[in-house]
C-alpha positions in Angstrom: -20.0 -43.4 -26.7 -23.3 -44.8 -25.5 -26.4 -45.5 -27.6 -29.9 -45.2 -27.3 -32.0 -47.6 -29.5 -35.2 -46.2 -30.7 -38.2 -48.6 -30.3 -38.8 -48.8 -34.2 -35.4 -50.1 -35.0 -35.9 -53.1 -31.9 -39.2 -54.2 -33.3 -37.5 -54.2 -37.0 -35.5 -57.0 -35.7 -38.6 -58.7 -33.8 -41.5 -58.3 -36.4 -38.7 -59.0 -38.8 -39.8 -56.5 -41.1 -38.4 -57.2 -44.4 -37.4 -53.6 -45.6 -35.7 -52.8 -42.4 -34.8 -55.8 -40.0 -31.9 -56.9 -42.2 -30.0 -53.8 -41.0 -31.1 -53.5 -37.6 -29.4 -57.2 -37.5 -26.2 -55.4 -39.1 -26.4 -52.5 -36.6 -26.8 -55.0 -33.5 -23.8 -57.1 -35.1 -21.6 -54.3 -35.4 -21.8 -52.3 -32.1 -21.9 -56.2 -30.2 -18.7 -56.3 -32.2 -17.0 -52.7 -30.9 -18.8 -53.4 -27.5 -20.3 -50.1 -27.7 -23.0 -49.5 -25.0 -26.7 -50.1 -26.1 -29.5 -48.7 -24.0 -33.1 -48.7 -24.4 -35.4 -46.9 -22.6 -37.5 -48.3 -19.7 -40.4 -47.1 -21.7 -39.3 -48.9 -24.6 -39.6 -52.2 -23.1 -43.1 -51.5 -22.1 -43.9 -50.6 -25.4 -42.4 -53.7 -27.3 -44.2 -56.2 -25.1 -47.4 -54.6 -25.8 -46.8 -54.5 -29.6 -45.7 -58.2 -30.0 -48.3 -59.5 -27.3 -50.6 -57.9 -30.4 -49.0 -59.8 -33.2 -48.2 -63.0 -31.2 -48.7 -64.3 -27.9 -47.3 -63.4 -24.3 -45.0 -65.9 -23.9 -43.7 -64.7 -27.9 -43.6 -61.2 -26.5 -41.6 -62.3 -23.0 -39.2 -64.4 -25.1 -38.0 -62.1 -26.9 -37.3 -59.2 -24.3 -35.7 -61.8 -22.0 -33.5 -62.4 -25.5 -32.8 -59.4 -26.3 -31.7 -57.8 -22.9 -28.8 -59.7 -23.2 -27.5 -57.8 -25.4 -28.9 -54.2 -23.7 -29.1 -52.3 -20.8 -32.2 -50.3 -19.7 -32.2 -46.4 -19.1 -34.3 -45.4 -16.4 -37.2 -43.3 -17.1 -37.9 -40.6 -13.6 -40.5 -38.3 -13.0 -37.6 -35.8 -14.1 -37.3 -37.0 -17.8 -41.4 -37.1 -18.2 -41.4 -33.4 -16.9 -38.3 -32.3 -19.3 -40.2 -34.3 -21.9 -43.8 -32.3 -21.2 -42.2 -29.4 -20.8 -40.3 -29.9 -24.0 -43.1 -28.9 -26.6 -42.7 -31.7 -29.2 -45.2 -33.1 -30.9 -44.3 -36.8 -30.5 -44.2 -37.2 -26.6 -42.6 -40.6 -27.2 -39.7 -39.3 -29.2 -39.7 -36.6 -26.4 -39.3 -38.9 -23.5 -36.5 -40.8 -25.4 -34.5 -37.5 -26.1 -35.2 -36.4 -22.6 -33.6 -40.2 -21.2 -30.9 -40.1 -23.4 -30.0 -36.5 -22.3 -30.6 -37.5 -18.5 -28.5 -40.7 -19.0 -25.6 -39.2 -20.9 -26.2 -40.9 -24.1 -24.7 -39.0 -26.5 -26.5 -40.8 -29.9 -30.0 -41.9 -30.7 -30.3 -44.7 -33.7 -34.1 -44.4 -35.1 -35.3 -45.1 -38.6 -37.2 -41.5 -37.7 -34.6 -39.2 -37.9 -36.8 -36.4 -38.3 -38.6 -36.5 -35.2 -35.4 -35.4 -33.3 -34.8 -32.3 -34.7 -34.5 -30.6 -31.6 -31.9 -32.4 -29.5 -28.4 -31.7 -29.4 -28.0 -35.6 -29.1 -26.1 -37.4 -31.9 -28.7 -38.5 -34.1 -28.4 -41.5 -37.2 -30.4 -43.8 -39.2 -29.4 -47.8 -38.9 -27.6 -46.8 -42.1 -26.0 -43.5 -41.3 -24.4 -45.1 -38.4 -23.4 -48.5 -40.0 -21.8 -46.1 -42.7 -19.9 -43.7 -40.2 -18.4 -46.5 -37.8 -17.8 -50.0 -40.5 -14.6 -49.0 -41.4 -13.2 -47.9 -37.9 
């Protein structure tokens, strides 16, 4: 099994957003714990730098990817996942490009706090506390 962190659940842990980072944390602890693959998507990393550059400062923003790719490995985004992801019709073109690298990078689950938005992937799909729920006990 590989995972593919959605970008809301990686800036619950950085923005430490009280009704959310707490699990995020748990979810990081426990697939550090059964060494499961974590991936984000190239894009992803673009889009947390910009987003805590706005609430803090560049070096804030760099300190914490640096950080956190320790723990993560990038999935490449290609001209071939941004077609798929065009061509795929959803709404949300972000959510689209990360169903489309997950796909293209044989990812088999996606962990968002929007579950919703990837209603039209064949990609295992779980909340933070869907998948802590499903995979504790194991």
């Amino acid at each position: 099994m590989k995972i593919l962190l959605d970008t809301n659940i990686i800036l619950d842990i950085a923005l430490s957003r009280l009704s959310h980072s707490d699990k995020a944390k748990e979810l990081m602890l426990l697939i550090n714990r059964k060494e499961i693959p974590v991936f984000v998507s190239a894009t992803t990393v673009t889009d947390i730098y910009y987003i805590l550059k706005k609430s803090g400062t560049h070096f804030s923003a760099i300190e914490f990817i640096q950080s956190f790719l320790e723990y993560v490995d990038i999935a490449g985004v290609d001209k071939i996942i941004i077609i798929n992801a065009l061509r795929a019709g959803l709404n949300d073109f972000e959510d689209s490009v990360q169903i489309q690298t997950a796909v293209m990078n044989n990812i088999s689950t996606i962990i968002t706090r929007n579950k919703s938005d990837f209603k039209t992937t064949d990609v295992n799909v779980f909340t933070p506390d869907e998948f802590l729920i499903l995979h504790k006990n194991e």
